[in-house]
Each structure stands twice: as C-alpha cells, then as structure tokens.
C-alpha positions in Angstrom: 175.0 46.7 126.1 176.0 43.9 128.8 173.6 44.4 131.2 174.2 41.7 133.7 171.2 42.4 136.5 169.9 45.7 138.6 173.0 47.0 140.1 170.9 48.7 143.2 167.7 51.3 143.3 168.8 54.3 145.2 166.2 56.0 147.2 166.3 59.6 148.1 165.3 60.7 151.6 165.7 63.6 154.0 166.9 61.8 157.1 169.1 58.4 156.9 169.2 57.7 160.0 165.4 57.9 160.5 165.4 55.7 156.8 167.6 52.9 158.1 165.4 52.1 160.9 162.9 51.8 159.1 164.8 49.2 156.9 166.3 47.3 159.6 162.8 47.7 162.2 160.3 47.4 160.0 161.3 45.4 156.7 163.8 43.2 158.6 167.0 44.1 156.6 170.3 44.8 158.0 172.5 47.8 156.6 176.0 46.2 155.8 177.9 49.5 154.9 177.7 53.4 154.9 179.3 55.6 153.1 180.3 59.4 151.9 180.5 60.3 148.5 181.8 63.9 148.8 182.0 64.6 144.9 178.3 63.8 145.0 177.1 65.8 147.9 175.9 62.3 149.3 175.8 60.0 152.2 174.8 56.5 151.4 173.4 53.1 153.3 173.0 49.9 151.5 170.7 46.5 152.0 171.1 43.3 150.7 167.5 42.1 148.9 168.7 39.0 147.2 170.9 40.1 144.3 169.5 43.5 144.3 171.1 46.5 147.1 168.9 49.1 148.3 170.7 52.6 148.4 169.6 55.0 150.7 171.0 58.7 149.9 170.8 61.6 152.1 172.2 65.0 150.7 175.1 66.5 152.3 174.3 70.0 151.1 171.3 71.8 150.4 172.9 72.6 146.6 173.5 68.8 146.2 171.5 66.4 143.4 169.2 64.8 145.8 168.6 67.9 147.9 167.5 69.1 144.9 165.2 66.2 143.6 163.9 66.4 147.2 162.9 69.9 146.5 161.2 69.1 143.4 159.4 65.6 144.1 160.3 64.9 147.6 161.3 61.7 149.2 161.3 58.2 147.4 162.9 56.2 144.3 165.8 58.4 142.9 167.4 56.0 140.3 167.5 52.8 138.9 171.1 51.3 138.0 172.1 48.5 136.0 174.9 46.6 136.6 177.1 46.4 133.0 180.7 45.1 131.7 181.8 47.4 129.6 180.4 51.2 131.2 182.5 53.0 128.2 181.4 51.3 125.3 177.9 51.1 127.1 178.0 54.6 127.4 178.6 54.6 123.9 176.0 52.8 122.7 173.4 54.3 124.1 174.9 58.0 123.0 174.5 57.2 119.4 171.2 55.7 120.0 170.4 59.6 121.0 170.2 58.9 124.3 171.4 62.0 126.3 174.1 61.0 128.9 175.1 63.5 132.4 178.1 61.4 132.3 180.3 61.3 128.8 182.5 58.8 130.8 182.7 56.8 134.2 183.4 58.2 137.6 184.2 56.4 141.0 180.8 55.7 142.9 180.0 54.5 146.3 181.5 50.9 147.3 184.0 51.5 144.5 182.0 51.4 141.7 182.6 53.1 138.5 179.5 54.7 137.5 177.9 56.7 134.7 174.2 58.3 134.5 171.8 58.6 132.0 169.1 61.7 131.7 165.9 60.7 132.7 164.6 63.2 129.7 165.6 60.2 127.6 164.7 57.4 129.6 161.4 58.1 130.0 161.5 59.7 133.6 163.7 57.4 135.0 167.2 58.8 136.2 169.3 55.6 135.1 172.7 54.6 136.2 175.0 52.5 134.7 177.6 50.6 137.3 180.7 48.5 136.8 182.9 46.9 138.9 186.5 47.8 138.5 
C-alpha cells in the first residue's frame, strides 16, 4: 500500500456550529470549507493543521453512522484516514491480508475524494479510512 501521509482525522460531534467555534475561537484555526455528504447522513467542516485537515462531522439523521457512534461513545475522534494512490488495489491488499473492509470498492467522499473504510474490528479499534484524490 501507497500510503502517502494522514489524509485528515474526522471528529464526531453533536453540534457543528458550536464545534467550529471552538476551532476557529479557541485553537486559532480557520474553517476553509463545509460541506454535505447526503449518502453519508453527514455535514462536514474542515481545518488546515499543516498537512493534516481536521474533519468535523455532524449527523444529519438520527439513523446516520455518526449519530450512531455518538450514541454508543459519544462525542470525539471518529476515524483516522490515510491518504493512498491506488484506493482499489489498497483495498486489495489489505482484504487478503484478512482485514475486513465496509467498503469492497471506493465511493465519492467530501471535497471530492474517493474513499473506502476499513472495520475497526480489524484495526484494532480504529475506524480507518482510506482516501484518494481523483
């Protein structure tokens, strides 16, 4: 696997609004772009640390991913995503290395990004994503 640096860590919380100012007030970092991702029951606001994007995710629905993680473990880190060339054959790779994938192939993430995640039962906790530019 190409694993060229981490993508972004996406951080669930209940209110985005309240969790941007926080960002921009308190840590002193400016949210450059938010977003929908209606597939995914998500909203989405992203910071610039270096190389490295924060992703702030609010569910849109109460039956959506990180309504649910927010049910069981409440706010905080949801995932950690990698930033690869190649998501297919990464995918791949890491399938016959018994690694159990929630996505057999790439979908269309926010800013664009095709995406693929891997089940934290296999990871060692640690819902991972896999991201890669078009």
């Amino acid at each position: 696997m190409n694993i060229s640096h981490i993508e972004h860590i996406g951080i669930a919380v209940k209110n985005i609004d309240e969790a941007i100012k926080y960002y921009q007030n308190v840590l002193g970092l400016k949210c450059y772009a938010t977003e929908e991702v209606a597939d995914q029951k998500v909203k989405t606001a992203f910071f610039m640390v270096g190389q490295t994007k924060i992703e702030l995710l609010e569910s849109t629905s109460p039956e959506g991913p990180v309504a649910k993680f927010i049910e069981k473990k409440g706010e905080g880190i949801h995932h950690l995503a990698f930033a690869v060339t190649g998501l297919q054959n990464s995918l791949d790779e890491v399938k016959s290395k018994n690694i159990m994938l929630i996505d057999e192939k790439g979908r269309k993430g926010a800013e664009g990004l095709n995406i693929a995640f891997l089940h934290p039962k296999s990871t060692f906790g640690v819902l991972t994503e896999l991201c890669e530019k078009p």
